[in-house]
C-alpha positions as CSV (number, residue, x, y, z in Angstrom):
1,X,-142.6,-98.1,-18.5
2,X,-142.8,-101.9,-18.2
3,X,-140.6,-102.2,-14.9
4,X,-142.9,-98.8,-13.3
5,X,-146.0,-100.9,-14.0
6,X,-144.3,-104.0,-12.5
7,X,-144.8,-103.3,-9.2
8,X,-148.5,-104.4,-7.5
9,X,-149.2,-101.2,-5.6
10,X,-147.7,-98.9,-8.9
11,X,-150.5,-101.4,-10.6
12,X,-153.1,-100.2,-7.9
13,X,-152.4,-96.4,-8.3
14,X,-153.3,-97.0,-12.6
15,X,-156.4,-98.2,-12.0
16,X,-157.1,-95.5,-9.3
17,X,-156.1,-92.8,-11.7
18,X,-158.2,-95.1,-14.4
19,X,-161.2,-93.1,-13.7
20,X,-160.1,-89.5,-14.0
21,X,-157.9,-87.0,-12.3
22,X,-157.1,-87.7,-8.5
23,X,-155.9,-85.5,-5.3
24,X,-152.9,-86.9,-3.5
25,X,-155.3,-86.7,-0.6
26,X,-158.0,-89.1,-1.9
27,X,-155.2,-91.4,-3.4
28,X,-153.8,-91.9,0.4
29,X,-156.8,-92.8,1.7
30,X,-158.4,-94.8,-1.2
31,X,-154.9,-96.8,-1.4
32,X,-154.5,-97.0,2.2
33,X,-151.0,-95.3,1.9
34,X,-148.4,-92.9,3.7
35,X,-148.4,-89.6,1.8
36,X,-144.5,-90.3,1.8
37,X,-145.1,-94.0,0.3
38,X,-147.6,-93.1,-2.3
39,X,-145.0,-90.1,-3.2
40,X,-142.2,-92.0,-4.4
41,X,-144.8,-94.1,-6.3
42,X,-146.3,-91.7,-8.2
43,X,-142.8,-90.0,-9.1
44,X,-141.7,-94.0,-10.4
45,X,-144.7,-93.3,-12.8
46,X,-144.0,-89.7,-13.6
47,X,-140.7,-90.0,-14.4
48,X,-141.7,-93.1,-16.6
49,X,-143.9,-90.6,-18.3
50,X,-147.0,-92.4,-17.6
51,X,-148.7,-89.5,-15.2
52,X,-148.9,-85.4,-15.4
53,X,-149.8,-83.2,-12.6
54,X,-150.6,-80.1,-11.6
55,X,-150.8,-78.2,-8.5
56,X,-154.0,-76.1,-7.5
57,X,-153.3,-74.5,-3.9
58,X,-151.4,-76.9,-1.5
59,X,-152.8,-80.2,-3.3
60,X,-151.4,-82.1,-6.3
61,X,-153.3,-83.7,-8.5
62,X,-152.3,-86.5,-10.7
63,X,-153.7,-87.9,-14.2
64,X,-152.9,-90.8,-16.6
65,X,-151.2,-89.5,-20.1
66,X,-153.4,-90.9,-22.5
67,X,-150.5,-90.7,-25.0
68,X,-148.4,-92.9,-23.1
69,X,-151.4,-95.4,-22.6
70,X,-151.5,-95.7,-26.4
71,X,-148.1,-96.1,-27.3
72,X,-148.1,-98.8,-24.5
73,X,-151.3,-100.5,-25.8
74,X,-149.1,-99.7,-29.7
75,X,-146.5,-101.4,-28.5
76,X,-148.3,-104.6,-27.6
77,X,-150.0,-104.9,-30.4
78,X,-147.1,-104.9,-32.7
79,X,-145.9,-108.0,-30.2
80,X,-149.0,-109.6,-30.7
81,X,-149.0,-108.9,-34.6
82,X,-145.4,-110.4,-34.6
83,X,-145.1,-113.3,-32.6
84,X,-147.9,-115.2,-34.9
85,X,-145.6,-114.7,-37.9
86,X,-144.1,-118.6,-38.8
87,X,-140.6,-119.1,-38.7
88,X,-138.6,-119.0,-42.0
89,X,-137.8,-122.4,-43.1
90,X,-134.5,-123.9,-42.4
91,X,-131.6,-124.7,-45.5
């Protein structure tokens, strides 16, 4: 997930997608991106399993999994919880 979010335009389609369901139509133009560009991008985050589709007539329309969100945002807290712990004293 971390290396599909680690690209700046990948970062720009998330917070596209951040406020609800989008058409591959409006992404292209919001984005200012080839249909074939914004494509591959939004299969990076698919097949990271941060996005679901579904088709309705010729369009595509793309969402954020709110499950993957949380087990991202479940992950990083964990870090955070962890890296304040002290270090075990030495013999």
């Amino acid at each position: 997930m971390l290396k599909a979010l680690g690209d700046p335009l990948r970062l720009q389609v998330i917070q596209a997608l951040a406020q609800g369901e989008r058409c591959v139509c409006d992404l292209t133009t919001d984005l200012d991106l080839s249909q074939s560009r914004l494509s591959f991008h939004l299969k990076v985050l698919k097949d990271a399993g941060l996005l679901s589709d579904r088709q309705r007539g010729r369009w595509i329309y793309y969402q954020l999994k709110p499950e993957a969100l949380e087990g991202l945002r479940s992950w990083l807290a964990q870090l955070q919880e962890r890296c304040l712990l002290p270090a075990e004293p030495c013999p």
